[in-house]
C-alpha positions as CSV (number, residue, x, y, z in Angstrom):
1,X,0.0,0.0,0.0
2,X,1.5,3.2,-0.9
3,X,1.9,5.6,1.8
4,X,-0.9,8.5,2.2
5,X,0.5,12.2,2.8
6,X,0.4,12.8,6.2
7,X,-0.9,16.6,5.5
8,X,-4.1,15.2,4.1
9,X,-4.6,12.8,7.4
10,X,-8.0,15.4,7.9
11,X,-9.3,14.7,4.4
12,X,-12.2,12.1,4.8
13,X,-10.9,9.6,2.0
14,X,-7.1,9.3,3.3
15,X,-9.0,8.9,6.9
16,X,-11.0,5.8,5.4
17,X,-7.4,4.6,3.7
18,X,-5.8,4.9,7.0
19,X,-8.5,2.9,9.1
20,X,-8.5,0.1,6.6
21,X,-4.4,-0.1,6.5
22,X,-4.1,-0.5,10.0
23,X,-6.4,-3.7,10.1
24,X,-5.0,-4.8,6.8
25,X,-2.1,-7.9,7.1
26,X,-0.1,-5.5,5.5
27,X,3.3,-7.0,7.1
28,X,5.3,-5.3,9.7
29,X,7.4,-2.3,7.9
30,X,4.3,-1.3,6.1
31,X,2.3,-1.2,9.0
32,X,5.2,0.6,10.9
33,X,5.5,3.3,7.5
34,X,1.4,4.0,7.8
35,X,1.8,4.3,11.6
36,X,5.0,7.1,11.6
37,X,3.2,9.3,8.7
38,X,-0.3,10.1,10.7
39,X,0.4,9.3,14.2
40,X,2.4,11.4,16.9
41,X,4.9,9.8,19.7
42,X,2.5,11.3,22.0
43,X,-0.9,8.9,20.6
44,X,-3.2,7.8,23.3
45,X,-5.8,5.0,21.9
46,X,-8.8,3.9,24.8
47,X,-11.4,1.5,24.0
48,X,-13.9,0.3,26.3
49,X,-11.8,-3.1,26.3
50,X,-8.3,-1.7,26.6
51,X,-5.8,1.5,25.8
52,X,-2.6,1.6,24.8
53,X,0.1,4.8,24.6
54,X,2.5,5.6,21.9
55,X,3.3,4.6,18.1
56,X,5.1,1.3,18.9
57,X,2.7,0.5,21.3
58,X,-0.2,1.0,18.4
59,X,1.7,-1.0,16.1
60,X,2.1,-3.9,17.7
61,X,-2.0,-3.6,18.9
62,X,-2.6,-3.8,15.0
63,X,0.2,-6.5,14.2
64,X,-1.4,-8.7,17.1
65,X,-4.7,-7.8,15.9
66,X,-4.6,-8.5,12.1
67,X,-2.3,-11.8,12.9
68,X,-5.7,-13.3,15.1
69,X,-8.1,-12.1,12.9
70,X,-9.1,-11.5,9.1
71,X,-11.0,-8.1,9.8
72,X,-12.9,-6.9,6.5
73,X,-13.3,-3.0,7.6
74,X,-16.3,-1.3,6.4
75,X,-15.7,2.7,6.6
76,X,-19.4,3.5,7.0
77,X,-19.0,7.9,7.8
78,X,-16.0,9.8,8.7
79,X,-16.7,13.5,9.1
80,X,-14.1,16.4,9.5
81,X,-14.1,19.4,11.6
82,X,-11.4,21.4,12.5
83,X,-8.7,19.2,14.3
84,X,-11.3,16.5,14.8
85,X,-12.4,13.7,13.5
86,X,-15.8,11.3,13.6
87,X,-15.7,7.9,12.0
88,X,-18.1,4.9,12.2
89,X,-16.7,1.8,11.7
90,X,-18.1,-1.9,11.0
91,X,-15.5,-4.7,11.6
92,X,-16.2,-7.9,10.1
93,X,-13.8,-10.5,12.4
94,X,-13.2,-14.0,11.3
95,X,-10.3,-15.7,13.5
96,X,-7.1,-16.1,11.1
97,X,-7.6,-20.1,11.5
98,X,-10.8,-19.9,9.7
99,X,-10.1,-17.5,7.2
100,X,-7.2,-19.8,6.0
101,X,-9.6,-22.7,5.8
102,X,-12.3,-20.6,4.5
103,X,-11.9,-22.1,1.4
104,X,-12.6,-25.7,2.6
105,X,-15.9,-24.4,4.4
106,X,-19.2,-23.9,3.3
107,X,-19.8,-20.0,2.8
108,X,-23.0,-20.3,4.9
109,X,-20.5,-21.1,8.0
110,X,-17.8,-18.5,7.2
111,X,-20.6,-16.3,7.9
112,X,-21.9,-17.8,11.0
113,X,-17.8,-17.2,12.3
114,X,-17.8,-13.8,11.4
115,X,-18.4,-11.5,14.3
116,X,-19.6,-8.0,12.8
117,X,-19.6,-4.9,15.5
118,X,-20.0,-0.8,15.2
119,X,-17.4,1.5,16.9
120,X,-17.5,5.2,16.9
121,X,-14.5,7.0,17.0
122,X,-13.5,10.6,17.9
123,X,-9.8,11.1,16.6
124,X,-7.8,14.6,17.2
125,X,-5.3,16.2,15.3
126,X,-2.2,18.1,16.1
127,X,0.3,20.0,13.9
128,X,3.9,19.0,14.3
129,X,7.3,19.4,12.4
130,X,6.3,16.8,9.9
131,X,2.7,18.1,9.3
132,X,-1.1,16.4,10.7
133,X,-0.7,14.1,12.9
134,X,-3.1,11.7,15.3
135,X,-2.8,12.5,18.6
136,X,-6.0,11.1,20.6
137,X,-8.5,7.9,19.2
138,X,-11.4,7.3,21.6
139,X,-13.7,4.3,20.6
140,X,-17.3,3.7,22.0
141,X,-18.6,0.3,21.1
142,X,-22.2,0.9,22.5
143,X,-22.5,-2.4,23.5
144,X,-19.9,-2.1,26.0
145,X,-21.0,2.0,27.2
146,X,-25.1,1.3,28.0
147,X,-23.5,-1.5,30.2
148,X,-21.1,0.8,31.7
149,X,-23.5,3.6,32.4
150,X,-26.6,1.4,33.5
151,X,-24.8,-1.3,35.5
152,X,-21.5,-0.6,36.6
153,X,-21.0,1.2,39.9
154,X,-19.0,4.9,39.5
155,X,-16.4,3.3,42.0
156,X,-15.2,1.1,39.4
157,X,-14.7,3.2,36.9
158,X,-11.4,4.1,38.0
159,X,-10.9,0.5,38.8
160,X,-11.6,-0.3,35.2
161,X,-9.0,2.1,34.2
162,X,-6.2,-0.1,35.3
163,X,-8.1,-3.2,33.7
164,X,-8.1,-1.4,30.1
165,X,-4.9,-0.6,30.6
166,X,-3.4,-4.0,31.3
167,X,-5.8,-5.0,28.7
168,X,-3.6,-2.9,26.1
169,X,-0.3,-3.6,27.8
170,X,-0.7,-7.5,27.5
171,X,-1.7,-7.7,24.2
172,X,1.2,-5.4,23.2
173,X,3.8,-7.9,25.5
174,X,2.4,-10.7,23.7
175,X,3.2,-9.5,20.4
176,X,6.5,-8.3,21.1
177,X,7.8,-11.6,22.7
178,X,5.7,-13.8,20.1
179,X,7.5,-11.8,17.1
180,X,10.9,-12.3,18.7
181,X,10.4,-15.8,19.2
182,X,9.4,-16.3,15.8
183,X,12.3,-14.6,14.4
184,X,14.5,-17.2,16.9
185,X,12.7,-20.2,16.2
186,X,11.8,-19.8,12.9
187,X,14.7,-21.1,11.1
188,X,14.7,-24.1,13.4
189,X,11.1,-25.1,12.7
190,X,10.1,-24.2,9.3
191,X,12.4,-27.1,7.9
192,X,10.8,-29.9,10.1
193,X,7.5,-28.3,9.6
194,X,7.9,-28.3,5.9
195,X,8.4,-31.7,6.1
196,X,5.5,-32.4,8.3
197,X,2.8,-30.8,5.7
198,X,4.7,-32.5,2.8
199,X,3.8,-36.3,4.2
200,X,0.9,-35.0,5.2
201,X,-0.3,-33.7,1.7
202,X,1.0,-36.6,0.1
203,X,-0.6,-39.2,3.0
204,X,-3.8,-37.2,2.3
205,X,-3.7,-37.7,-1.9
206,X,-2.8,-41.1,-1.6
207,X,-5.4,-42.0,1.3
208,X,-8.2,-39.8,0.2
209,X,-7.7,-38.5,-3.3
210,X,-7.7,-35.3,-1.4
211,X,-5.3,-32.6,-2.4
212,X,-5.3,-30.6,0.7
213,X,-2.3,-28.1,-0.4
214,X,-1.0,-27.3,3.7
215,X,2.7,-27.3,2.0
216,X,2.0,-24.5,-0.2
217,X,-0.5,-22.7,2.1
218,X,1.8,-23.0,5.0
219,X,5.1,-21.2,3.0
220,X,3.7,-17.9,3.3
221,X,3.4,-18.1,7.1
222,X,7.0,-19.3,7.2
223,X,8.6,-16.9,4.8
């Protein structure tokens, strides 16, 4: 994905771009090149479920994100104003598993996976050095407020404060240590592995008449 100017981050169409990118499996420096041209250092992200701080904190939310789930984005409104933005957002989520066996599944159950949900967002700008940049991204998934509002006590609010933020902080943890791991163990496993699928496809033609094809779908996970 080429990279959008960051200047024209306010622009409603480069906003829809950059919403899509970030959920797009669009590999690690391009995620890291779309997250440097709109965001600041200074970023704050809260959702109901979690919050995280900072641009590397952000990527790896995303990375972690669009490596558990396929997420088909659907941009439904973004409106400008000023140094805010407004955008309503559908996410389509369908765990990464089924996605890559989507093609062995009936259509009619790749839809029953598929969890669909609504946020709202209210994004600020700031100007910097290097032009518009993201600064503050609140998400309301309504879901999650009326419960808030209706149920939960006031005193736990500020309890829930530290829960969202571990929230963020593990999930950011997680992906750190997962993608050093991989880089370690990667070059260990992927020739046993490759050998694994091979018998395994071959066991499966021979057996079955079926041509599963796990070798080749498996070599872009170990690349």
């Amino acid at each position: 994905m080429a990279t959008l100017s960051s200047s024209e981050v306010t622009q409603p169409e480069i906003m829809k771009e950059v919403l899509q990118g970030l959920c797009r499996p669009v590999g690690g420096p391009a995620l890291r090149s779309l997250i440097d041209a709109h965001f600041d250092d200074s970023l704050v992200l809260k959702n109901p479920l979690f919050s995280v701080k900072g641009k590397d904190q952000l990527y790896h939310l995303f990375h972690a994100w669009s490596g558990l789930f396929d997420d088909r984005v659907q941009v439904l409104d973004v409106a400008t104003h000023g140094s805010k933005i407004l955008c309503k957002v559908r996410h389509n989520l369908l765990l990464r598993p089924f996605h890559m066996a989507k093609h062995t599944l009936p259509a009619l159950a790749t839809d029953l996976l598929t969890v669909p949900f609504i946020v709202n967002s209210e994004i600020e700008t700031v100007q910097t050095a290097r032009g518009t940049r993201i600064s503050s991204w609140v998400e309301d998934v309504s879901v999650y407020t009326l419960i808030f509002n209706l149920v939960w006590p006031t005193k736990l609010f500020n309890f829930w404060d530290f829960v969202e933020t571990a929230v963020g902080q593990g999930i950011v943890v997680a992906d750190q240590v997962a993608s050093k791991g991989y880089h370690i163990l990667q070059p260990m496993l992927a020739p046993h592995a490759e050998r694994a699928l091979q018998g395994t496809d071959r066991l499966l033609k021979e057996r079955l008449g079926l041509d599963a094809g796990l070798h080749s779908a498996s070599s872009k996970f170990w690349a």
